[in-house]
N, C-alpha and C positions, 0 to 999 in steps of 0.2 A: 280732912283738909284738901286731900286730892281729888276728892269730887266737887266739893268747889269750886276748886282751880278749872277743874274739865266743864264745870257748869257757867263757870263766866266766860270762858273763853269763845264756848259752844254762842251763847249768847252772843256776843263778841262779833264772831263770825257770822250769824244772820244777820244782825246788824249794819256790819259790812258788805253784806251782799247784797242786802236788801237796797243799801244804797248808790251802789255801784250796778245796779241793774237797771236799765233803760232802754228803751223802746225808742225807733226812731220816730222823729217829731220836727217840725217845721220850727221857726221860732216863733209861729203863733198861736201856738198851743198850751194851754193851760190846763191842769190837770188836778180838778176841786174833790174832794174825800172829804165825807160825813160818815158821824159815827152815831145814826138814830136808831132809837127804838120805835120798831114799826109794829110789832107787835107785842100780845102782854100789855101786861096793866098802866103801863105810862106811855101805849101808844100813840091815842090825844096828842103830846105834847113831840114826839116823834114824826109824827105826820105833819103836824104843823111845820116843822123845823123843816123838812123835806121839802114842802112846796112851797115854802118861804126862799130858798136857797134854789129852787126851780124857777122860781118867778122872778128871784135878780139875774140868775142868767139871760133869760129872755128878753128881759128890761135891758142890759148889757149888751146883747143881739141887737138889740133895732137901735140904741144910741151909738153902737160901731158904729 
């Protein structure tokens, strides 16, 4: 029961760090995270995803 406790808690606290941690930044900064498989057997569909999400930035770029 007490490594539980110490196992949520642990959790818990990256959690909170993770989200209390920040980098200085302008307010026109935006900050986009994928989670693709670029290699391995479903990378086809990883890669696609990656330069899909590459090409609305860019597209995003020149409509600024």
């Amino acid at each position: 029961m007490n490594l539980k406790k110490f196992g949520l808690g642990l959790v818990s606290a990256a959690i909170l760090a993770g989200c209390s941690a920040g980098g200085a930044s302008n307010g026109n900064t935006v900050k986009l995270g994928g989670n693709f498989e670029l290699t391995g057997n479903v990378a086809a569909y990883g890669s696609a995803m990656d330069n899909a999400v590459k090409l609305a930035v860019e597209q995003k770029k020149v409509n600024y």
